[in-house]
C-alpha positions in Angstrom: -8.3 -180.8 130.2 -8.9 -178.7 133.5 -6.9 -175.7 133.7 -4.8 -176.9 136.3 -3.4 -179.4 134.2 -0.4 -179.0 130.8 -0.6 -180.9 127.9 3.4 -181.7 126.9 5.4 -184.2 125.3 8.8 -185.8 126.3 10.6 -186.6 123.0 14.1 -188.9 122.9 15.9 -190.2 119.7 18.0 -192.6 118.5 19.6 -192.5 115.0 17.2 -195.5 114.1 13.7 -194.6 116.0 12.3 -191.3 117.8 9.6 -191.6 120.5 7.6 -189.2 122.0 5.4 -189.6 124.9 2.3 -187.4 125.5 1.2 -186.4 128.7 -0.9 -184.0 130.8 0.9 -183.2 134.1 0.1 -180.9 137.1 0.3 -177.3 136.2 3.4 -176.9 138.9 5.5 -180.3 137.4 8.5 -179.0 136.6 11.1 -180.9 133.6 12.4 -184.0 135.7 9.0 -184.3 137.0 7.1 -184.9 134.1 10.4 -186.7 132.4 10.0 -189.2 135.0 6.0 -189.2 134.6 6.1 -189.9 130.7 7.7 -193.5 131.4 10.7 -192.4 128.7 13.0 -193.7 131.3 12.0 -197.2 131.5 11.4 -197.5 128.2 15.5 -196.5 127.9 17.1 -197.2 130.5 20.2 -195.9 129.5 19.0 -191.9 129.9 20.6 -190.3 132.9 19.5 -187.7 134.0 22.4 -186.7 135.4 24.7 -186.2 132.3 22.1 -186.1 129.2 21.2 -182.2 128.7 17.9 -182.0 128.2 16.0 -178.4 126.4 12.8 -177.6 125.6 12.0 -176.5 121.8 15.8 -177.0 121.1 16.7 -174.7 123.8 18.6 -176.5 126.8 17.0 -175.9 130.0 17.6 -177.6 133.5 16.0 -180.3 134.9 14.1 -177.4 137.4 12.4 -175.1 134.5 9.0 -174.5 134.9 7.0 -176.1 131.9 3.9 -174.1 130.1 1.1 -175.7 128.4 2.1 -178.0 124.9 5.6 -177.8 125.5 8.1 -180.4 124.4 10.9 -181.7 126.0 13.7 -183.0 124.6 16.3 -185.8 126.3 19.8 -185.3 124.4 22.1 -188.5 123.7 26.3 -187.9 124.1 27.8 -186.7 121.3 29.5 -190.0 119.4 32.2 -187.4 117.8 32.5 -183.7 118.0 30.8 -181.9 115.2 33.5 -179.6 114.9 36.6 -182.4 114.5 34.3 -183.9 112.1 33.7 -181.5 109.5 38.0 -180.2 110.0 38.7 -184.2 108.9 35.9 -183.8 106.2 37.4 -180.6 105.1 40.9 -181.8 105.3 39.9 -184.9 103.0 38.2 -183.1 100.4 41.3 -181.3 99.8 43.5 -183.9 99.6 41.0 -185.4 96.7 41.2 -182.4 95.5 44.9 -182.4 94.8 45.2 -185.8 93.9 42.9 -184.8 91.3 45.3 -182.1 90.0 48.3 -184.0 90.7 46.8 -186.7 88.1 45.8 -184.4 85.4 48.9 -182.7 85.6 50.7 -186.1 85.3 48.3 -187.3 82.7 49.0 -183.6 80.1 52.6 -184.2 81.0 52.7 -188.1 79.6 50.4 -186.4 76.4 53.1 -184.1 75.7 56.3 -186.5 75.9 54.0 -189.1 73.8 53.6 -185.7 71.1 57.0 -185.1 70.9 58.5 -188.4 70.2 
């Protein structure tokens, strides 16, 4: 690799399949360069670049950063629900198990001692 050239990936996910392209690009390709180089968006066309965030390492960057040799980037997909609703309904389920658990024990002792008493 001449020294004027990076060595980076693009990755993108979906729940079912990951994919990530390796490429060497200029040494001045910035991120929407090289995203556009790697061929990630005709191989899904439904990435915009416009909305999708899109980070380096887990860190989101804009589509203007400058890149360094063997760095990845990453396209993010929308948020189906927010993580933050879903673990309030998750907690807010648990705890209604929870006392329908208690609720039926204590019903199931009471019924033990009314049948002990007769």
């Amino acid at each position: 690799m001449a020294s004027d050239m990076l060595h980076i990936e693009v990755a993108y996910a979906l729940p079912t399949e990951q994919r990530i392209f390796e490429l060497e690009v200029p040494a001045d390709c910035d991120v929407e360069q090289a995203i556009k180089r790697s061929g990630v968006l005709e191989a899904y066309p439904q990435i915009d670049l416009e909305t999708d965030k899109v980070g380096i390492f887990g860190k989101i960057s804009k589509l203007n950063a400058n890149l360094r040799n063997k760095d990845r980037i990453e396209i993010y997909r929308k948020l189906i629900a927010d993580p933050k609703e879903s673990r309030r309904q998750k907690v807010e389920m648990e705890r209604k198990k929870a006392a329908q658990e208690v609720q039926k024990a204590n019903t199931a002792s009471a019924k033990e001692k009314d049948a002990k008493s007769v």
